[in-house]
Rosetta silent file (secondary structure, phi, psi, omega in degrees, C-alpha in Angstrom):
SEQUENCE: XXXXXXXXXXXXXXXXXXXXXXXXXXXXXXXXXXXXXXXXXXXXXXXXXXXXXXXXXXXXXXXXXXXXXXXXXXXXXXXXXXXXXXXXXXXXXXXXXXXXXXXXXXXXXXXXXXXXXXXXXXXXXXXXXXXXXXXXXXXXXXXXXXXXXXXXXXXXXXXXXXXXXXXXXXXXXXXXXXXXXXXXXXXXXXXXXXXXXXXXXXXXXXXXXXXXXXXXXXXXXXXXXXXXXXXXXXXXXXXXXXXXXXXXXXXXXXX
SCORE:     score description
SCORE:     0.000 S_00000001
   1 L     0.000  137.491 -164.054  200.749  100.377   98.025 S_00000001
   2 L   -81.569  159.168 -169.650  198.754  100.656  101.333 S_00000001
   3 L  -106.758  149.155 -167.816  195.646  102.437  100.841 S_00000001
   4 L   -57.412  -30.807 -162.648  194.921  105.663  103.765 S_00000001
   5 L   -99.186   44.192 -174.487  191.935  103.943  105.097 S_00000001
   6 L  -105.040  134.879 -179.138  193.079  100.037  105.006 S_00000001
   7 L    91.687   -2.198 -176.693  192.080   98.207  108.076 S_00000001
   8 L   -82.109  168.109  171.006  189.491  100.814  109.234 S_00000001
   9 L  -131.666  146.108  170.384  186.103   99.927  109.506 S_00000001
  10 E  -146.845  157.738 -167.846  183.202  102.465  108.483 S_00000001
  11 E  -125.165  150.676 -153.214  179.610  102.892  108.645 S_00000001
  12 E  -145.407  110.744 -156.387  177.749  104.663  106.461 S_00000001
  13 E  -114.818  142.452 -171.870  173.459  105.665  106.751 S_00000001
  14 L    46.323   51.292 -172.211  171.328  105.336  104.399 S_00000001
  15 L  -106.795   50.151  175.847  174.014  104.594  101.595 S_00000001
  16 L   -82.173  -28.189  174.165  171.797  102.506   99.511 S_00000001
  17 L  -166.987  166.561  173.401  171.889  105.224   96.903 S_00000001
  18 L    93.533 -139.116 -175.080  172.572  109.026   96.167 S_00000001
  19 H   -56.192  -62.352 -152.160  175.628  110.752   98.512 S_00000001
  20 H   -45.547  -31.617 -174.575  175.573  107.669  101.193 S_00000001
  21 H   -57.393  -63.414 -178.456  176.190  105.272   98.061 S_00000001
  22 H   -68.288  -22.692  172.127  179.002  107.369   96.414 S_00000001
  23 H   -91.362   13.330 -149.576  180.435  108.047  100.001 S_00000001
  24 H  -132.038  -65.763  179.198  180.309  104.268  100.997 S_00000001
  25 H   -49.318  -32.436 -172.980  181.920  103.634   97.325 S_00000001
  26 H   -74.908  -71.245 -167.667  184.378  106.309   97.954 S_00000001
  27 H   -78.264   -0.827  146.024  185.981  104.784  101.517 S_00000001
  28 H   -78.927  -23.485  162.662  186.196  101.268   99.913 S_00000001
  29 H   -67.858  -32.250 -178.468  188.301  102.653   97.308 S_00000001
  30 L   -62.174  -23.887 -142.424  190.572  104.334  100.488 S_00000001
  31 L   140.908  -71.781  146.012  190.531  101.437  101.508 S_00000001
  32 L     6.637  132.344  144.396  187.864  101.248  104.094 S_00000001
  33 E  -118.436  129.923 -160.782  185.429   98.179  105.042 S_00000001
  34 E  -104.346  143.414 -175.542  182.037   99.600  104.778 S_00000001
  35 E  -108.670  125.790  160.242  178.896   98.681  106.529 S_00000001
  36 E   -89.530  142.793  173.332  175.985   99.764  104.171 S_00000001
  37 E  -111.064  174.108 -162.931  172.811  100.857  105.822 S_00000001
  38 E  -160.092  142.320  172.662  169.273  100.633  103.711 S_00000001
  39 L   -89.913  -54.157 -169.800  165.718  101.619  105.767 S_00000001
  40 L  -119.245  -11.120 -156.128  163.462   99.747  103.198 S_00000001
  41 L   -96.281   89.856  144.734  165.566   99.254   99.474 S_00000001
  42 H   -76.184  -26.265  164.816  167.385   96.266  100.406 S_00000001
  43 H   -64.640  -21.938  166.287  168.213   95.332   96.884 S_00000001
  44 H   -53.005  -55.676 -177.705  169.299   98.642   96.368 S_00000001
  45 H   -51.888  -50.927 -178.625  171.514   98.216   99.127 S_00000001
  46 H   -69.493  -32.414  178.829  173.076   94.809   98.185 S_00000001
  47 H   -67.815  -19.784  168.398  173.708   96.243   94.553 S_00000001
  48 H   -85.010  -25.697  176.638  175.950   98.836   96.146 S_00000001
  49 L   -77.199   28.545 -172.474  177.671   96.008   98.422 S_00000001
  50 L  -142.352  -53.899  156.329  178.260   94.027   95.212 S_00000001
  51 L   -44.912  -21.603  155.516  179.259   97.094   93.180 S_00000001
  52 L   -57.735  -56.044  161.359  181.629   97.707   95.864 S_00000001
  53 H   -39.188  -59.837  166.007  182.617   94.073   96.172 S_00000001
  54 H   -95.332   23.723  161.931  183.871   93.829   92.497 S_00000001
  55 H  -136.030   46.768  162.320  186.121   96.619   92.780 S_00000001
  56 L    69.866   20.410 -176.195  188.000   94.678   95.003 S_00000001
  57 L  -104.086  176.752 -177.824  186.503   96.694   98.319 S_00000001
  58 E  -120.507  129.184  154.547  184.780   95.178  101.339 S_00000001
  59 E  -163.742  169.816 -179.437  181.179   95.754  102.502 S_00000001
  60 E  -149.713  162.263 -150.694  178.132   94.287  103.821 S_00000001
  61 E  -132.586  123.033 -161.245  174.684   95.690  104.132 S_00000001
  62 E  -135.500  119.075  156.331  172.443   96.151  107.471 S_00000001
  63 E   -58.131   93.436  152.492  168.723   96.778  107.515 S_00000001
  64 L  -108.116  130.653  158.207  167.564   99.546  109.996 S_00000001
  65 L  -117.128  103.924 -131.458  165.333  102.050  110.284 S_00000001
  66 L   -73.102  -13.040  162.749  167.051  105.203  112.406 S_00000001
  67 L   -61.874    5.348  168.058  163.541  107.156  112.634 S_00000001
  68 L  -132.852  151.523 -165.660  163.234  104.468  115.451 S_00000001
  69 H   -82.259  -13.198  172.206  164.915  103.549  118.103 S_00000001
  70 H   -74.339  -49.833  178.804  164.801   99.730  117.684 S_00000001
  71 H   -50.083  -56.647 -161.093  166.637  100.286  114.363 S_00000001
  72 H   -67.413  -13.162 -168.096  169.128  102.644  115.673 S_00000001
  73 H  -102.895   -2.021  175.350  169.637   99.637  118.300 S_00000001
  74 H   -82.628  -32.314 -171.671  169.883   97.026  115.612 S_00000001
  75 H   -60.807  -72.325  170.106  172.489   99.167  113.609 S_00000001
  76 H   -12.990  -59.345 -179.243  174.591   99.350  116.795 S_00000001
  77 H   -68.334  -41.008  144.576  174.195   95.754  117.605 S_00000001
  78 H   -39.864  -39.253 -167.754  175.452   94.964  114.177 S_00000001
  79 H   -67.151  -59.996  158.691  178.873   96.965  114.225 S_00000001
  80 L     9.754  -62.539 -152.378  179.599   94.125  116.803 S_00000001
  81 L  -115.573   14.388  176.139  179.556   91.313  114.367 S_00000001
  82 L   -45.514  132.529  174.758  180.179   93.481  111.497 S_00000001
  83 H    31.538   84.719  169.892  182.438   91.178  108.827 S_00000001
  84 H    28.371   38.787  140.308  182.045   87.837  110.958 S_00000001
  85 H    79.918   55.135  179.451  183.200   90.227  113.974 S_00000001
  86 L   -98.014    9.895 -171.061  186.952   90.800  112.749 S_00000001
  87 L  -121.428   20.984  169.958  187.354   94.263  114.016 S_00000001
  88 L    58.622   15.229 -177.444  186.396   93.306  117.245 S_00000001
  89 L    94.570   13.100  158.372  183.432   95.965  118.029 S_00000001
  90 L   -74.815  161.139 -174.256  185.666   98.609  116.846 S_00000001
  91 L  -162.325  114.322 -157.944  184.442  101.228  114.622 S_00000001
  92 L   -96.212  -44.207 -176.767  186.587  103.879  113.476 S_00000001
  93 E  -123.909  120.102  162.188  184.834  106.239  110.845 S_00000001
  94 E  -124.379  142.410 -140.733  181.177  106.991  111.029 S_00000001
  95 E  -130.855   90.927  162.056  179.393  108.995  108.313 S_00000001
  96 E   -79.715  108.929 -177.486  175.867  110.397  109.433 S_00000001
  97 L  -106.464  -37.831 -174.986  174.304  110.403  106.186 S_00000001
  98 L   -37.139  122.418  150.682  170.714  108.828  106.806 S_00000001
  99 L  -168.026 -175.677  177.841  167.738  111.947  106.499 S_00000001
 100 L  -139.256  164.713  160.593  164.781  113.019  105.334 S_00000001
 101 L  -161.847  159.964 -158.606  162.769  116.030  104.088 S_00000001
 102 L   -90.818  173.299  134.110  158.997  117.555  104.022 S_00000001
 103 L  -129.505  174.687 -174.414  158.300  120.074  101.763 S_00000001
 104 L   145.014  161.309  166.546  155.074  122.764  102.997 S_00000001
 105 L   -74.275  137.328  159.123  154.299  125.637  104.702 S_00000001
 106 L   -70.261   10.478  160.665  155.275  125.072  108.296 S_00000001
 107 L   -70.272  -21.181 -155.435  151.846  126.362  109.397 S_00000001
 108 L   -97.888  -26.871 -160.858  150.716  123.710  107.690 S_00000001
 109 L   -60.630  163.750  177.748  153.424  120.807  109.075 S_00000001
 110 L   -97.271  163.022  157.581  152.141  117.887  111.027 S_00000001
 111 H   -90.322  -15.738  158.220  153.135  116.491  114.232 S_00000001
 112 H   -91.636   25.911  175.515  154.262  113.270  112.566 S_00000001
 113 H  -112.593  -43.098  160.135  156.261  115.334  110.395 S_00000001
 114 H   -22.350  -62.812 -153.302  157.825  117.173  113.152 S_00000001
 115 H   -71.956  -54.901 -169.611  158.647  113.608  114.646 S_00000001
 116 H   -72.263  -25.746  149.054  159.777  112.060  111.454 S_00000001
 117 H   -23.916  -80.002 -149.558  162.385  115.287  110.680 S_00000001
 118 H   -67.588  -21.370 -161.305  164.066  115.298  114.331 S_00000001
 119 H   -97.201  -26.664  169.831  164.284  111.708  114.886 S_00000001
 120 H   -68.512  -24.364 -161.517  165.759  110.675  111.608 S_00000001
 121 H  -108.430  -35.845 -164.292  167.926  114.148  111.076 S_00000001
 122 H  -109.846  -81.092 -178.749  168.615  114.524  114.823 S_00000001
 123 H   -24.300  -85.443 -152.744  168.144  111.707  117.330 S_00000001
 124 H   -45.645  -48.661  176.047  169.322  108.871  114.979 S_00000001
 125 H   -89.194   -1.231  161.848  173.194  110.754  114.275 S_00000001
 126 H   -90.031   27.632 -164.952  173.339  111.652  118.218 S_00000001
 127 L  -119.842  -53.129  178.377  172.696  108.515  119.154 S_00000001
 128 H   -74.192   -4.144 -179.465  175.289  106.634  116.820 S_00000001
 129 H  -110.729   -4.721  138.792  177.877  109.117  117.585 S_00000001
 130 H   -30.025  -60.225  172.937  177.322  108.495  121.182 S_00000001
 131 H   -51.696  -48.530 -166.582  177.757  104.715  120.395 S_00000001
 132 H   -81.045  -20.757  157.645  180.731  105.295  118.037 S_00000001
 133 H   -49.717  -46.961  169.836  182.798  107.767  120.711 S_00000001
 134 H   -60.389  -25.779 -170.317  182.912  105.326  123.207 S_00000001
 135 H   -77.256  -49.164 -176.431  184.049  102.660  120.523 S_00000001
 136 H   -42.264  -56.874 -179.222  186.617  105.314  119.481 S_00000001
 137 H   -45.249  -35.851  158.755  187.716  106.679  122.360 S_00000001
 138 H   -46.377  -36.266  177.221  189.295  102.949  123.108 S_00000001
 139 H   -87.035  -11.171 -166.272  191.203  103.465  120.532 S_00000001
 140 L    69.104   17.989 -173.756  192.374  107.037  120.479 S_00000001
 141 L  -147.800  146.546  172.632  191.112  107.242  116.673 S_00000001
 142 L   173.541  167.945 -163.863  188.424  108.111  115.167 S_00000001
 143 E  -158.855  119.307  155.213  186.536  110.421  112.234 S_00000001
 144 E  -108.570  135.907 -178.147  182.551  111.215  112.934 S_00000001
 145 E  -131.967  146.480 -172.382  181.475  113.201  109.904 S_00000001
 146 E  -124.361  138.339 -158.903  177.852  114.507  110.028 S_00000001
 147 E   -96.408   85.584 -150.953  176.212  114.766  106.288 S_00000001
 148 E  -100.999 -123.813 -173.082  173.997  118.215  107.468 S_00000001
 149 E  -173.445  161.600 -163.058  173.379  120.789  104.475 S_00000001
 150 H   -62.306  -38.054 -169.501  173.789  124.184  103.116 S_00000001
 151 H   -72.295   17.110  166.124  170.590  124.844  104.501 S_00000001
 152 H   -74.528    1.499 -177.565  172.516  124.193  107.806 S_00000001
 153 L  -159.949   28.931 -176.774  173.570  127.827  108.022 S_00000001
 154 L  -176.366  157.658  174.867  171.251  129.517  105.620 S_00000001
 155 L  -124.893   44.656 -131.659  167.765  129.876  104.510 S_00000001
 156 L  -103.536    7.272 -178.368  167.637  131.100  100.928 S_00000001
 157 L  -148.877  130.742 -159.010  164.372  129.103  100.438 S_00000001
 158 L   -97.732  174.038  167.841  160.825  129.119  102.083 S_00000001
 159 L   110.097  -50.833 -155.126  158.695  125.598  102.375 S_00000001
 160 L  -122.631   71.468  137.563  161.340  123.078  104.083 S_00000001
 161 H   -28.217  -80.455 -137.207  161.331  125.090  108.087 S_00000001
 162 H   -81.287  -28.218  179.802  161.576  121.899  110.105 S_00000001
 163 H   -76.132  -35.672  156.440  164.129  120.536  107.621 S_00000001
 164 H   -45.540  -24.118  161.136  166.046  123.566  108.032 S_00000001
 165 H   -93.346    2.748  158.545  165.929  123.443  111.769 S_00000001
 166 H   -87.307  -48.234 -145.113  167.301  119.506  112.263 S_00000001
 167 H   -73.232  -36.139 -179.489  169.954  120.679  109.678 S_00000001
 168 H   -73.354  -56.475  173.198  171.025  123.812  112.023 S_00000001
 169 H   -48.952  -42.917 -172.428  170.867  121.503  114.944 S_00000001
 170 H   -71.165   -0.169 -147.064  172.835  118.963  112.849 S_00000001
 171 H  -109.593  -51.107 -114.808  175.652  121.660  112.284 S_00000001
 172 H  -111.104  -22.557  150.901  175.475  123.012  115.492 S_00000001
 173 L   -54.341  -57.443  162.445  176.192  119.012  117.320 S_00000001
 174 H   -11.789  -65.219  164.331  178.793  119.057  115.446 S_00000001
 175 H   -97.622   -3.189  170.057  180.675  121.533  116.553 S_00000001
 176 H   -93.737  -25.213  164.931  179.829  120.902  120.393 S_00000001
 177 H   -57.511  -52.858  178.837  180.758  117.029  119.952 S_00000001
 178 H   -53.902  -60.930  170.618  184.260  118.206  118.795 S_00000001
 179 H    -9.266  -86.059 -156.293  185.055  120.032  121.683 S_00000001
 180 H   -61.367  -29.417 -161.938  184.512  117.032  123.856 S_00000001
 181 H   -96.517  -40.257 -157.171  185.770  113.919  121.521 S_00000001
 182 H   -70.909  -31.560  156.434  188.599  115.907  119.897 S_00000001
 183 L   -24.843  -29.023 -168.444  190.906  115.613  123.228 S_00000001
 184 L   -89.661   -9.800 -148.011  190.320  111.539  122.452 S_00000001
 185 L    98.465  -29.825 -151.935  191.592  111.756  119.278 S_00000001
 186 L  -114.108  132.209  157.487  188.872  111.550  117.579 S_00000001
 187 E   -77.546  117.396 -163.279  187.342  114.351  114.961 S_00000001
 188 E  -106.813  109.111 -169.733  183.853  115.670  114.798 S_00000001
 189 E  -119.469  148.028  150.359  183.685  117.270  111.346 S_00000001
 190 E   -85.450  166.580  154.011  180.560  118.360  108.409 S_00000001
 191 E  -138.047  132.564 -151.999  179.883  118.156  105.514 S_00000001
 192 E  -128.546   88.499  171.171  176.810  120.798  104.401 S_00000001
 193 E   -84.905  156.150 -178.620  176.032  119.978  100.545 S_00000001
 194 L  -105.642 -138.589 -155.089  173.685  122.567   98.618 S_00000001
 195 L   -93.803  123.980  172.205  171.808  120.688   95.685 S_00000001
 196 L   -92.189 -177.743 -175.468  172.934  117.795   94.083 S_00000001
 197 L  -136.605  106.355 -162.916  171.939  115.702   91.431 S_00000001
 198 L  -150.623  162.340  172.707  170.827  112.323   92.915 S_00000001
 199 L   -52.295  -35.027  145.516  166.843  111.070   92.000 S_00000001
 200 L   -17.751  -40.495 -174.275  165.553  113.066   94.465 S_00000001
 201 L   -87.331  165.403  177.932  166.408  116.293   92.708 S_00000001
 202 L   -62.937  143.317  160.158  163.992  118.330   90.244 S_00000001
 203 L   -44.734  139.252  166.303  164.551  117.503   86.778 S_00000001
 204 L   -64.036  160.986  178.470  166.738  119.955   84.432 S_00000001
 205 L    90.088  -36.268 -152.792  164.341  122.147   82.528 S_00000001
 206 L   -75.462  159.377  175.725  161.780  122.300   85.356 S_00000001
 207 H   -58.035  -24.541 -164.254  161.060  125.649   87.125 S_00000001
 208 H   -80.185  -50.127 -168.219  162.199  123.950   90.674 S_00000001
 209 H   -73.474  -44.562 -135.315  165.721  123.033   88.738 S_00000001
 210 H  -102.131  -18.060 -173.991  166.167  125.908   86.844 S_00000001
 211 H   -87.378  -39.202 -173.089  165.746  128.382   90.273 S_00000001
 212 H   -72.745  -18.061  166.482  168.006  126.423   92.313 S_00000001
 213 H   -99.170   26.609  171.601  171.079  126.892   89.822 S_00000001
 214 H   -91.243  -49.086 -171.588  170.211  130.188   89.699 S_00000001
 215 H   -89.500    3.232  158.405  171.178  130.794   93.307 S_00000001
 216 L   -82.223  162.617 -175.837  174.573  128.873   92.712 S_00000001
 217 L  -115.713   27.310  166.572  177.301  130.600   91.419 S_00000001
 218 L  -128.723   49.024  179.721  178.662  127.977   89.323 S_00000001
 219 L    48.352   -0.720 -157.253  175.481  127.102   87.085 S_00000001
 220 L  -153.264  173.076  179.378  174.718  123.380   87.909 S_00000001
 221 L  -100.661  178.662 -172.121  173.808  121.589   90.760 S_00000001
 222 L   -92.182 -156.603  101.437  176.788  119.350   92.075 S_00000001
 223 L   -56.796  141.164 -168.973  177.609  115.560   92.039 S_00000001
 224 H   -45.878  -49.783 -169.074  177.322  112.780   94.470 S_00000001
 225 H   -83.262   12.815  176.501  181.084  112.292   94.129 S_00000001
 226 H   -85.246  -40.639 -176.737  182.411  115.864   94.727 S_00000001
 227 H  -101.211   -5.285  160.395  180.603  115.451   98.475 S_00000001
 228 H   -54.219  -64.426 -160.277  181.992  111.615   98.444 S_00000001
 229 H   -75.607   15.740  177.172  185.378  113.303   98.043 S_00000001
 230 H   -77.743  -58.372 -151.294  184.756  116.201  100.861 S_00000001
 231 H   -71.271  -32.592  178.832  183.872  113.172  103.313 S_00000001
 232 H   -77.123  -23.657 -175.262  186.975  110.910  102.381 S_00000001
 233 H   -64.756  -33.191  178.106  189.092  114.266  102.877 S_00000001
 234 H   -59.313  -53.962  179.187  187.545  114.423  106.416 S_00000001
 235 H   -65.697  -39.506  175.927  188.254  110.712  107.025 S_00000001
 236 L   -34.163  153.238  170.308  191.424  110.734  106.076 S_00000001
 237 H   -65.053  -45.390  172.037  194.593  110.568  108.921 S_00000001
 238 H  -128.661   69.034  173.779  195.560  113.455  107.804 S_00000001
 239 H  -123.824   53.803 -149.573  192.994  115.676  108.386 S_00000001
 240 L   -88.859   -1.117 -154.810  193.584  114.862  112.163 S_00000001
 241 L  -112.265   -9.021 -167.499  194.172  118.962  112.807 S_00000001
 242 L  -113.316   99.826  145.576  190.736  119.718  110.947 S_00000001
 243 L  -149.359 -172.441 -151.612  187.553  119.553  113.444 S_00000001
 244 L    73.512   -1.691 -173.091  184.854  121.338  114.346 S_00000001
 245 L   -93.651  138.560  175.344  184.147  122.136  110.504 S_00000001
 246 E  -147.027  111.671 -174.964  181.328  121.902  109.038 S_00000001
 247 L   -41.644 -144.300   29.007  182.439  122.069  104.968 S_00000001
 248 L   -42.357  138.363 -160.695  180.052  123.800  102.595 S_00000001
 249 E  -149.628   29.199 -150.995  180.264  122.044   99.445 S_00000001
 250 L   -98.966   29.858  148.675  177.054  123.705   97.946 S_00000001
 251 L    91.240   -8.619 -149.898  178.501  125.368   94.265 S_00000001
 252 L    46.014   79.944 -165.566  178.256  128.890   96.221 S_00000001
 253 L   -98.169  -78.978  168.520  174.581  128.330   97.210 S_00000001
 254 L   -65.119   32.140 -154.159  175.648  129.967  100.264 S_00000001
 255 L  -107.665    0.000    0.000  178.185  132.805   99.054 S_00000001
């Protein structure tokens, strides 16, 4: 039985672990052949292209690092020769996942904090979904999904400003990218998760843990593969009628 996403190719930042890992795991199960990206954990990276690998899926793993522009120009330059170059510099689904965050008062913020926010949260997914429109647009297919966050339309917490302002920018490409791309075929869609439970997050018990499932309305924070399966719904063919969206997935974080 054909799988939806067999013969696509998809790229997927910063899926060495957390969401990009379970959403990179997720469109090799579809189907998919996935390019994993990794800034500094390459072993991390190869253990998801090998976890991937033995459940009969395809990927391979590319070193960049998208807070710069020589990375974002390596990652590019890869999709080329991605899997010994069989898709021929096509590139059908790309999933800006790749970000970062500060936490502080922004009186307090730096100017290399400034820098590392917009160019990793901002530049780095306009840049590849520059790259990956044109590759689409040959084809008249295509799925850009942009990984922003609940705090992409809300503020329900003080301390992360500048991360809150890439994420509203990241919402807000989104839906001006569709406009232009969706005539092509091609769908510019979100996905806006509220707190998950990846290493990153506070421990249960702690005061940090215990306030943010306070402001959910379904007690817990969520799982990586609940915003895997938003992004394969996105990817899918046929959710060719759905752009311009930018999901909330956040537990009703944002209600």
């Amino acid at each position: 039985m054909s799988k939806p996403l067999s013969n696509k190719l998809a790229l997927v930042t910063g899926s060495s672990r957390g969401i990009g890992a379970a959403v990179a795991a997720r469109l090799a199960a579809d189907g998919a052949s996935v390019i994993i990206t990794y800034a500094a954990g390459r072993e991390r990276a190869e253990a998801v292209v090998n976890e991937i690998r033995a459940a009969g899926g395809e990927a391979e793993a590319v070193g960049a690092d998208l807070g710069d522009p020589k990375g974002i120009a390596t990652l590019i330059a890869a999709v080329d020769g991605a899997f010994s170059g069989k898709f021929n510099g096509r590139l059908d689904i790309l999933v800006n996942n790749a970000g970062t965050v500060e936490y502080g008062p922004f009186l307090e913020t730096s100017d290399q904090s400034y820098d590392n926010h917009f160019n990793l949260n901002v530049r780095a997914p306009m840049a590849l979904a520059k790259d990956a429109g044109r590759r689409m647009a040959k084809t008249g297919w295509g799925r850009i999904i942009n990984i922003s966050s609940a705090f992409g339309e809300a503020a329900p917490l003080p301390g992360v400003t500048l991360y809150i302002a890439t994420k509203f920018a990241l919402s807000g490409f989104t839906k001006g990218l569709s406009r232009e791309l969706g005539p092509m075929g091609i769908t510019v869609n979100g996905v806006q998760p509220g707190p998950i439970d990846t290493e990153l997050s506070p421990n249960p018990g702690t005061p940090e843990y215990d306030a943010m499932v306070k402001l959910t309305s379904v007690g817990r924070f969520g799982k990586v593969k609940e915003i895997a399966a938003a992004v394969a719904y996105l990817a899918h063919p046929d959710a060719s009628y759905t752009n311009g969206e930018n999901l909330t997935v956040d537990g009703g974080w944002n209600a």
